[in-house]
N, C-alpha and C positions, 0 to 999 in steps of 0.2 A: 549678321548674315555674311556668308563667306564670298567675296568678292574678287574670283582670279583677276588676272590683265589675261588682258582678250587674245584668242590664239593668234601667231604668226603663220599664215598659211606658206609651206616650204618652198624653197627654192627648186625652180625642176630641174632635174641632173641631165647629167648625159646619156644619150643612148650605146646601147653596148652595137655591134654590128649584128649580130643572133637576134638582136628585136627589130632590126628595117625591114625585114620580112612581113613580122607581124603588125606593123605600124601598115605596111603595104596593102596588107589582107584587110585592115580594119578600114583603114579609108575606102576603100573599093567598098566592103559589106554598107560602111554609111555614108556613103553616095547611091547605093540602090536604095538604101531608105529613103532618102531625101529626094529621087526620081518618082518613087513610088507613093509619097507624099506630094510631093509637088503634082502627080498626075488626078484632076479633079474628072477626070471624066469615067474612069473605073475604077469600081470598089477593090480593096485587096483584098487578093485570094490566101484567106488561110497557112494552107501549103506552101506559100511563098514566103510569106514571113515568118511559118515555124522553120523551113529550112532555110533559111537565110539565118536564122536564129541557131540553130543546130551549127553553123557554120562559125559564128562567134564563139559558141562555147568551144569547138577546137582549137580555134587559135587562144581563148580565152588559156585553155588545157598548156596551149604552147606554151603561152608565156610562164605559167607558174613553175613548166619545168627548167626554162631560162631562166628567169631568176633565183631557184633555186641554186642552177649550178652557179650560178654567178654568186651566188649567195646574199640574196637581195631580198630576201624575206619577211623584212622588216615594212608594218605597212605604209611609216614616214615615207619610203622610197619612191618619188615620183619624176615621170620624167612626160615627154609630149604622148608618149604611147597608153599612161594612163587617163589622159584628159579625152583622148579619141575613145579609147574604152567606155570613160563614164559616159558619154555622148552615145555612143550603141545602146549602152543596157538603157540611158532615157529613151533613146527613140521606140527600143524595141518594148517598154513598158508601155506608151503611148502606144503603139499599132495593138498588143494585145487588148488592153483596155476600150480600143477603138473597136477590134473585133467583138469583144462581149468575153472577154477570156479572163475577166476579174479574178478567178479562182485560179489563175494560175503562176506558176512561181514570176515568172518573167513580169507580169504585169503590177508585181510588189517594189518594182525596183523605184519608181519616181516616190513613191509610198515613204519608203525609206529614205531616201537621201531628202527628202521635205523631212521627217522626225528627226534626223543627224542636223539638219539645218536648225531646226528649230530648237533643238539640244544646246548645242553650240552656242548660240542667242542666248539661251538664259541663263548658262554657264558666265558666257561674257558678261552682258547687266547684274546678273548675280540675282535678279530680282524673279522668283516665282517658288512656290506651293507647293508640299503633294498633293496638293488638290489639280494642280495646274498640269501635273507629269500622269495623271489615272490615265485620262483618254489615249494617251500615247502608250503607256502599259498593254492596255488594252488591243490597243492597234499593232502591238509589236508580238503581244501573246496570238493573236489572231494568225500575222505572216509567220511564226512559228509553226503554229498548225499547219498551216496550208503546205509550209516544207517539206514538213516530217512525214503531211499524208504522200507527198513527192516521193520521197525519199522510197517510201515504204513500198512504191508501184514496181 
C-alpha cells in the first residue's frame, strides 16, 4: 500500500497592499457573523445572512482578480487573507445549514472541507479502502449536483 510522508501545510506569505482592503471587508463581514451568532435572543433573518453572503462573494470576486494580476493563481498561495476567507465560507455554511438552507451551494462548504480533511488523513496513514472513499463519492457527486442546479438558475 502506498504510503506518502504527511503534507506540510505552507508557510503563509505576504500580503500585497491591493489585498488590506479585502482582508478589511472580510474581518468586518465576520465580525457581524460572530455578533450575530453570539446574539441568543433573535433568530437570524434570512436576508441578513444571504446579503451579508452576497457581500463575501464580492470581495471573494475581488480577490481572484488580485491575484490574478499579481499572478498568484496557484492554489499553494496562502497568506492571513486566506485563513479569514476560510473562516467566512465556515460561518457562513453553518448560519445556512442553521437556517434549513441545506440545498444550497453556501451550506456545502463545512461539507467539503471535513471530505478534504478527511482525504488528507488517509492519504497521510495511507491506510483505507474503496470501500472507505464510496460515501465521500457520493457526498461529493451530490454537492456537484446541487452546483450545477446553481449554476444553471
Amino acid at each position: 500500500m502506498y504510503s506518502p510522508a504527511p503534507a506540510q501545510p505552507p508557510a503563509e506569505l505576504a500580503m500585497s497592499a491591493a489585498e488590506q482592503p479585502i482582508l478589511d471587508a472580510l474581518i468586518a463581514i465576520r465580525n457581524r457573523l460572530a455578533a450575530l451568532k453570539r446574539d441568543r435572543g433573535n433568530y437570524y433573518r434570512p436576508n441578513d445572512i444571504v446579503g451579508l453572503y452576497r457581500e463575501l462573494l464580492e470581495q471573494a470576486s475581488l480577490l481572484q482578480s488580485v491575484r490574478a494580476s499579481e499572478h498568484h493563481d496557484n492554489d499553494a498561495y496562502k497568506n492571513r487573507l486566506d485563513s479569514v476567507l476560510d473562516e467566512c465560507f465556515q460561518l457562513f455554511s453553518l448560519f445556512y445549514l442553521a437556517l434549513g438552507k441545506n440545498k444550497e451551494v453556501p451550506a456545502t462548504y463545512v461539507h467539503l472541507v471535513t471530505v478534504k480533511q478527511n482525504f488528507e488523513l488517509m492519504r497521510d496513514t495511507g491506510i483505507y479502502t474503496d470501500d472507505d472513499l464510496e460515501p465521500f463519492v457520493v457526498r461529493l457527486r451530490e454537492i456537484r449536483q446541487l452546483i450545477e442546479a446553481e449554476a444553471a438558475q
